[in-house]
C-alpha positions in Angstrom: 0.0 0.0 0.0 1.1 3.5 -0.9 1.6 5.7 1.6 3.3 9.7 1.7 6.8 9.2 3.2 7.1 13.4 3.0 4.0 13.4 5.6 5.4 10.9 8.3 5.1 11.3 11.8 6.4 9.1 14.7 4.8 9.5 18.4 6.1 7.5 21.6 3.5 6.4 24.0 3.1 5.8 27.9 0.3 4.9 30.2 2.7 5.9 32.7 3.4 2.2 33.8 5.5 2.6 37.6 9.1 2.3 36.8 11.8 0.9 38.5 15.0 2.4 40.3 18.1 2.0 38.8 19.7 1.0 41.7 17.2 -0.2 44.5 15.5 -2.3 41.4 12.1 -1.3 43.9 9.1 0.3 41.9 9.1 3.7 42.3 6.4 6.0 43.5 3.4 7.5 41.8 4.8 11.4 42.5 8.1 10.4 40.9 6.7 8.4 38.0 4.7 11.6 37.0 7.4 13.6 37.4 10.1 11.3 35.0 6.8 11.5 32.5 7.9 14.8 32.2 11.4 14.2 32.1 10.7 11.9 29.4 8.9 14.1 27.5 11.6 16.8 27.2 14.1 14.5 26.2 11.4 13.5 23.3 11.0 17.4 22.3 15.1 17.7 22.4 15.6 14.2 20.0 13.5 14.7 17.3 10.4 12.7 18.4 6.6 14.2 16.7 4.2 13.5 19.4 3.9 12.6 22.8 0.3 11.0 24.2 -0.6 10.1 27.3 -3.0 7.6 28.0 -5.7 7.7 31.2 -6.0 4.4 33.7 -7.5 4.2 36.9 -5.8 1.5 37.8 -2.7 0.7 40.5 0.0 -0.1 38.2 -0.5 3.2 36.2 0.5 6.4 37.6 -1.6 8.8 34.6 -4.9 9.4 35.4 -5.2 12.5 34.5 -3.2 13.1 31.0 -4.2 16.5 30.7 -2.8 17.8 33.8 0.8 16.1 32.9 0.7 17.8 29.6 -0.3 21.1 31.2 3.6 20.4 32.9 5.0 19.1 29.7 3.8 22.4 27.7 6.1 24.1 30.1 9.1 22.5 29.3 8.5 21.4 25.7 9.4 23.6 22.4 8.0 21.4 20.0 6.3 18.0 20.2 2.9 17.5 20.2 1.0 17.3 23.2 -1.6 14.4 23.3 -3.3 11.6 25.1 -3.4 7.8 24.1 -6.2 7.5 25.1 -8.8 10.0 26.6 -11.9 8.4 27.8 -14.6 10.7 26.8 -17.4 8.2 27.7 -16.8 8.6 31.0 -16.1 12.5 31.2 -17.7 15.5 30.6 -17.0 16.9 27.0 -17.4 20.4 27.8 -14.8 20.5 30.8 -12.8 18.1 28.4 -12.6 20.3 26.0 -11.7 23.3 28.4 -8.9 21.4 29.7 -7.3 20.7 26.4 -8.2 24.0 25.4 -6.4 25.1 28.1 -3.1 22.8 27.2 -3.4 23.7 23.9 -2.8 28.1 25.1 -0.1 27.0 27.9 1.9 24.7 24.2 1.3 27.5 21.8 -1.1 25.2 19.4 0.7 22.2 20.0 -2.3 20.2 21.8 -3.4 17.0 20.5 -6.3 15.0 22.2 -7.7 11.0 20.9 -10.6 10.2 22.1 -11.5 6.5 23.3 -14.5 4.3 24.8 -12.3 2.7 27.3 -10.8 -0.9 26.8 -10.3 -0.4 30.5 -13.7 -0.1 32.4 -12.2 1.1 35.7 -13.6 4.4 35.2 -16.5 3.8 34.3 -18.4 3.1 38.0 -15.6 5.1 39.7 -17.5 8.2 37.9 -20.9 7.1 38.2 -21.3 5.3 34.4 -23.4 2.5 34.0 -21.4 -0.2 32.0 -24.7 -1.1 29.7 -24.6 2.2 28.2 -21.0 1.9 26.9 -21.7 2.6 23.1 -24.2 4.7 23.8 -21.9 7.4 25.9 -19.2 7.1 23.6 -21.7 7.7 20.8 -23.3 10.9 21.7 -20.1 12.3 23.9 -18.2 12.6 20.7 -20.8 13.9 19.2 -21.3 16.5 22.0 -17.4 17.2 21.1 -17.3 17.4 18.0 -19.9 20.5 18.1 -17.3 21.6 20.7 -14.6 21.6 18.4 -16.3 24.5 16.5 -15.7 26.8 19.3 -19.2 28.6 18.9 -22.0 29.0 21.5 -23.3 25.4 21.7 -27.2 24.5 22.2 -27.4 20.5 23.2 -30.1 18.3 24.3 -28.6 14.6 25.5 -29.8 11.9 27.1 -26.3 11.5 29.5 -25.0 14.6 29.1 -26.2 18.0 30.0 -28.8 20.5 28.6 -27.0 23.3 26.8 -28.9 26.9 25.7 -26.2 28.9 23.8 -23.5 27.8 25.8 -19.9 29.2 25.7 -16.9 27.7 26.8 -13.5 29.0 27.8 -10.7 29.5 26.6 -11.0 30.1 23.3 -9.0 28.2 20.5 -8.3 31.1 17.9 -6.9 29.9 14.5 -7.3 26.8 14.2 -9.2 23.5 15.9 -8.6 20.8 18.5 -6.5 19.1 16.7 -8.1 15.5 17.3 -7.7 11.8 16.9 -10.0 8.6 17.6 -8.7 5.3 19.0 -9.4 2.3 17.5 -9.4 -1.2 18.6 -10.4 -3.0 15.4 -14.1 -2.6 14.7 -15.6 -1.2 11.4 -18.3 1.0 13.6 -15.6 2.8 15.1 -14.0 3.4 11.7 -17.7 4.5 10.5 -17.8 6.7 13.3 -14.9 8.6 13.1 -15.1 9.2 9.3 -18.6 10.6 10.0 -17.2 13.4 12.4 -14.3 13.8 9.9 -11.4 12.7 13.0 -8.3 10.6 12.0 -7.6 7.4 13.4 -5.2 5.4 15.7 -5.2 2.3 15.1 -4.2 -0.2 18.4 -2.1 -3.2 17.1 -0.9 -4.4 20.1 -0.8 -8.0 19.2 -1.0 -10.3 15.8 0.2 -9.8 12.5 -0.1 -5.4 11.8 -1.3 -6.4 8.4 -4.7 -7.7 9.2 -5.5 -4.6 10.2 -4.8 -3.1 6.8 -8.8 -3.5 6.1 -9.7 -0.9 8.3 -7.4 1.5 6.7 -9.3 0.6 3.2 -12.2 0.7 5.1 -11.6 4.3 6.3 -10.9 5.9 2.7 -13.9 4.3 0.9 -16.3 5.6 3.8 -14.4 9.2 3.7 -15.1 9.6 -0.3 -18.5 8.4 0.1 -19.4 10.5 2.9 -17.5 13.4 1.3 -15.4 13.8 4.6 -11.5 14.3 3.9 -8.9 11.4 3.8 -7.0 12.1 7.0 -3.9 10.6 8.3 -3.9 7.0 10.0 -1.8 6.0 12.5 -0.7 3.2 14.5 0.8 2.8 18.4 2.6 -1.0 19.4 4.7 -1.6 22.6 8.3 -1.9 21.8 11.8 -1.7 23.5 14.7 -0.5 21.9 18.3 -0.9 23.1 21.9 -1.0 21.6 21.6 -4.7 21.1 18.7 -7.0 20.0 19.9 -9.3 22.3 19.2 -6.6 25.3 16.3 -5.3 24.3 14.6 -8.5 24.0 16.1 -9.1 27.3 13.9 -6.0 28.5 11.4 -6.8 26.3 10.4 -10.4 27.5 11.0 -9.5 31.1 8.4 -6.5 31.6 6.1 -6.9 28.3 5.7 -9.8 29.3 4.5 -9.0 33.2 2.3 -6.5 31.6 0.3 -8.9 29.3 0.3 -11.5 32.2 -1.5 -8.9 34.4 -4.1 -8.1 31.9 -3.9 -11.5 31.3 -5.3 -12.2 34.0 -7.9 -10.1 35.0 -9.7 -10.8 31.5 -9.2 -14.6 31.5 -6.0 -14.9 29.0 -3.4 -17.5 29.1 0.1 -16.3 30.7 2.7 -15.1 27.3 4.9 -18.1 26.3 8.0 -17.8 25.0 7.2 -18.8 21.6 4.1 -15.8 21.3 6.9 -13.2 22.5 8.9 -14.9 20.1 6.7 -14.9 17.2 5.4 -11.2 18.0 9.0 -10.1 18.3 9.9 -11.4 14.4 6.4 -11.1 12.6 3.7 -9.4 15.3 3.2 -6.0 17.1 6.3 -5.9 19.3 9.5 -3.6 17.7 12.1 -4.7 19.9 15.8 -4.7 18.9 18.6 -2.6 17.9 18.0 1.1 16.3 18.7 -1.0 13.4 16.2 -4.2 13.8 13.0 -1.4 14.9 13.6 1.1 11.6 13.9 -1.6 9.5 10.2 -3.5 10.9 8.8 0.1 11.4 9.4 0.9 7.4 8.1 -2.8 6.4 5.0 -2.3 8.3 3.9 1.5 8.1 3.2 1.0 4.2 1.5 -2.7 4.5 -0.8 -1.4 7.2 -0.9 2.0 5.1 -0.5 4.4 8.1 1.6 7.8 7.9 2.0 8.0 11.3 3.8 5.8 14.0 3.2 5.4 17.7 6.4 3.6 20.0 4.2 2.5 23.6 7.3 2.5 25.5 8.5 1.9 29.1 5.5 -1.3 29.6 5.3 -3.0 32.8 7.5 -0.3 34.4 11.5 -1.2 33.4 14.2 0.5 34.8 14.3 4.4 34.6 17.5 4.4 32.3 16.1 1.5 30.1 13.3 4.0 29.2 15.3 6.9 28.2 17.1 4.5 26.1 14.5 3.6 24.2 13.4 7.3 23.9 17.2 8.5 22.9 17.7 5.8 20.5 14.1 6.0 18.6 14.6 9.4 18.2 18.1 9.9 17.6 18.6 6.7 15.4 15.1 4.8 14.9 13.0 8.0 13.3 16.1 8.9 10.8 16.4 5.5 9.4 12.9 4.6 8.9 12.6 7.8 7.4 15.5 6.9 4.8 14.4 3.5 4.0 10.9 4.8 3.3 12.2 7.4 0.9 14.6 4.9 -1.0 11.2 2.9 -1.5 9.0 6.0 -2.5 6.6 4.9 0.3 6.1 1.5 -0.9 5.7 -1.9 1.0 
């Protein structure tokens, strides 16, 4: 699949999974997790790196659970990356302070806000904020569409059925020159590509495990329903966990150790077998995991981004916590090394798989 090498971007992402000290190996806490998340961020802004996005979870081994707040610190220190979340879940929030809030990051970075909104493959926060589980699509369905009237930044009259009554309504502060610029997340179903297209949003598409390319449908998927609908064909992304060190042999070192504990967790609260060696393995060399050498990620980054057909790619670094310094590798190395290459070999093959 053809896809515009001179339009690329490439985003790291974090859920702000607890890391580990260097030297006491003990996890650290939540106030110093946060803060490295900003840390991190600034050293993503000095290499190179597009975007940074944040996602929200409500749950213990997670230390963002408010994205918006971090990026509020992160527009103070940043020149100019992208400021965004990964994701933000607007079912259970209120769109007009949403929209406030990232109207607010989006003065304190100069333009440089970025929100994706998301129904949640967590469900945490769902009955910690009052949200009836059995009205999942339904939130999700008319929040976005509460937003996307947002996004216009006029006086807003709404009637909802789980959100407020609005009668020429103005909200504060105002975005002058330009909109939210705003994504969607997707986990692999056609409505949500339907959807999207409909409110004329990009997508991000989650391939965090299997082969990228099966996903490559919904990318069709989203240009057919964008020229019949008469909405423009946007950019399409896509985010997957990786680790990147000097070696392949230590990153997959990294890689097995604390992907691994991640997907075991999950795992396990949703009823999944443990990760064997041989689905590590077999994601490592054909699936959604870029873990190696600068050398070993570019060259799987620039095989996949044009068989999937995305212009835009997501690292989801630092999961299941790893050491501090293992996660400024990854950031160093993708940006200083991983972005350059991928960007070369794309070019050498006019944007073809």
């Amino acid at each position: 699949m053809t896809i515009n090498h001179r339009n690329l971007e490439f985003g790291l992402d974090t859920f702000g999974d607890l890391a580990f000290d260097d030297t006491t190996k003990e996890r650290i806490s939540y106030s110093e997790s946060l803060r490295n998340i900003v840390a991190e961020g600034k050293l993503a802004d000095e290499v190179g790196i597009d975007v940074i996005a944040l996602g929200e979870h409500h749950r213990e081994e997670y230390s963002i659970s408010s994205p918006d707040t971090v990026l509020a610190a992160l527009a103070m220190v940043t020149k100019t990356i992208k400021l965004g979340t990964g994701v933000t879940v607007l079912s259970s929030d209120d769109p007009v302070r949403v929209y406030e809030r990232f109207a607010t990051v989006d003065a304190l970075s100069n333009g440089r806000a970025q929100i994706m909104l998301g129904r949640g493959s967590f469900t945490e926060s769902f009955p910690l904020f009052g949200y009836d589980l059995q009205d999942y699509e339904e939130l999700f369905e008319e929040k976005t569409a509460m937003f996307s009237e947002l996004r216009k930044g006029k006086p807003l009259t709404w009637e909802g059925k789980f959100t407020q009554s609005l009668k020429n309504a103005d909200v504060f502060p105002k975005i002058v020159g330009h909109q939210l610029d705003t994504y969607v997340g997707v986990g692999g179903t056609p409505e949500s590509i339907i959807r999207a297209v409909r409110y004329g949003f990009p997508v991000m598409l989650a391939i965090i495990g299997g082969e990228p390319t099966r996903f490559a449908p919904y990318v069709d998927l989203y240009k057919k329903a964008a020229q019949q609908l008469g909405q423009p064909i946007l950019p399409i992304g896509m985010h997957s966990h990786g680790v990147i060190a000097d070696t392949d042999e230590e990153a997959y070192e990294i890689g097995w150790n604390y992907i691994k504990k991640s997907m075991d967790k999950i795992g396990l609260d949703r009823g999944w077998p443990a990760m064997s060696k041989e689905r590590f393995d077999f994601e490592v060399e054909h699936g959604s995991y870029y873990v190696g050498s600068p050398e070993t990620v570019a060259q799987k980054i620039a095989r996949m981004m044009p068989q999937v057909g995305v212009e835009r790619f997501d690292l989801v670094y630092g999961t299941g916590g790893q050491l501090q310094k293992d996660r400024f590798k990854t950031i160093e190395l993708y940006g200083t090394k991983v972005i350059p290459r991928v960007k070369e070999l794309l070019a050498a093959g006019d944007g073809n798989a």
